[in-house]
N, C-alpha and C positions, 0 to 999 in steps of 0.2 A: 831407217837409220841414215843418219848424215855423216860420209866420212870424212876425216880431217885429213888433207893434203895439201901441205906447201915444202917449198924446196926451191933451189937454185936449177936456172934452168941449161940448157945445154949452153947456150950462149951468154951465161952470167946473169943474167934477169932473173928476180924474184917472181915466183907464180902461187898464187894463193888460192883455191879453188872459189874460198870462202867469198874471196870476189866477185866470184863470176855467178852469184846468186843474183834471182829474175832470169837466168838462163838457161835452159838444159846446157847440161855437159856431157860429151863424150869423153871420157877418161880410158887410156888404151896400155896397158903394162904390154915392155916390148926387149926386146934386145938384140943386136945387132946378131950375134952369135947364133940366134932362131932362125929357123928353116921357116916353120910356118908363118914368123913375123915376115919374113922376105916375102914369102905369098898373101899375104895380107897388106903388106904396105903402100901398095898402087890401090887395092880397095877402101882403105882409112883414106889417103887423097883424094878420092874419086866422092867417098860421104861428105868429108869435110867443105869439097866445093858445090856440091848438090845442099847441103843444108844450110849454108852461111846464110839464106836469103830469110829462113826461120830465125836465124838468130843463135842459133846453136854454138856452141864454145864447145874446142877441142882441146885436151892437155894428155901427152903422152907421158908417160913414165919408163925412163932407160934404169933394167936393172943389169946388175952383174957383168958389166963394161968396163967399157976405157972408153973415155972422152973422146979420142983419135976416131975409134971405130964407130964411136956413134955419129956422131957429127958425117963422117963418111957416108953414110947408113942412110940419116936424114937428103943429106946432100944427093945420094945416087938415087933416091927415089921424090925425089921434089919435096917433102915434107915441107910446109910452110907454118905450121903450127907450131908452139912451145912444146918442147918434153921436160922436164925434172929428169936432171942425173942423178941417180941414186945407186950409184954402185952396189951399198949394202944393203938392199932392199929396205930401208927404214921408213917409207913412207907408206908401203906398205900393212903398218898396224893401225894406221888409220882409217883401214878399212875394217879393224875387228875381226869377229867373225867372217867376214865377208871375205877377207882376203884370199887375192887371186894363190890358187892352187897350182896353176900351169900357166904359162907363157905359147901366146899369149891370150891375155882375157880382157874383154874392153865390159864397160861400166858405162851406163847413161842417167845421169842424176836429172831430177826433174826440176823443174825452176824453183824447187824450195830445198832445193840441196841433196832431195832420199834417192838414193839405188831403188832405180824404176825397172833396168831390162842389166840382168848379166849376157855377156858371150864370154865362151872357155871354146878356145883355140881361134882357128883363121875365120874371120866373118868377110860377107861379100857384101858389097852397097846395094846390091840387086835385094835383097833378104833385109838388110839392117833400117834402109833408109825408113818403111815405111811405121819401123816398130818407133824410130826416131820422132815421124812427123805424129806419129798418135799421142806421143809424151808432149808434144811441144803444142798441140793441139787443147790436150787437156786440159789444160790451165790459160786456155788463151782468155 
C-alpha cells in the first residue's frame, strides 16, 4: 500500500511524499508534547545523517501542536529535515489502514512508495539503520 501524504511544512514549504519516489522514505508522526518523541528525536537525527549517503528521504509529521512548539522542538534537537504541520492529524488517513495508532510511529516506504518496516513508539539508529539499508538495498 502506498500512502498519500502532502501538507504545508513547518516552515511554509509544500512537501509531497509523492515526490520523493526512486527513494526510501522515512516518515516519522511526532509531537512536541511527546515524551517518547523527545527520546527519539536525537535518534531520527543521528538515522537521518547516517543514511543520507543511501539516498534516503526523511518527512516528519507534527500532530496535535502549535507551530510555536514545534518549531521550538525541531530547533532544540537539530532537526534539519521537513515535517508537515498537521495539527488535526489529517494527513494521517493517508495512511488508511495503516494509520499510526501511537505517537510516535515512524514508516519506511521503499523506492516505489509501499510501507516496507512500521515502528510504534521511540526507535534507536542502533536497531533502525540496518532495517533501512536492507530496504534501500533492495531495490538497488
Amino acid at each position: 500500500m502506498t500512502p498519500t501524504v502532502k501538507g504545508t511544512t513547518l516552515d511554509g514549504k509544500h512537501a509531497d511524499i509523492a515526490d520523493m519516489r526512486g527513494h526510501a522514505v522515512v516518515i516519522n508522526i511526532w509531537g512536541s508534547w511527546c515524551a517518547p518523541c523527545r527520546k527519539e528525536a536525537p535518534e531520527l537525527k543521528k538515522l537521518s545523517e547516517q543514511t543520507a549517503p543511501l539516498g534516503v528521504k526523511f518527512l516528519g509529521i507534527d500532530i496535535r501542536d502549535t507551530k510555536t512548539a514545534a518549531k521550538a522542538f525541531e530547533r532544540n534537537f537539530g532537526i534539519t529535515y521537513p515535517s508537515l504541520y498537521d495539527p488535526d492529524s489529517r494527513s494521517l488517513i493517508g495512511f488508511k489502514n495503516l494509520a499510526a495508532r501511537a505517537v510516535p510511529t515512524t514508516y519506511v516506504l521503499d523506492k516505489k512508495g509501499r510501507v516496507a518496516a512500521v515502528s510504534i513508539g521511540p526507535l534507536t539508529a542502533r536497531d533502525f539503520y540496518p532495517i533501512i539499508k536492507d530496504i534501500t538495498a533492495e531495490q538497488a
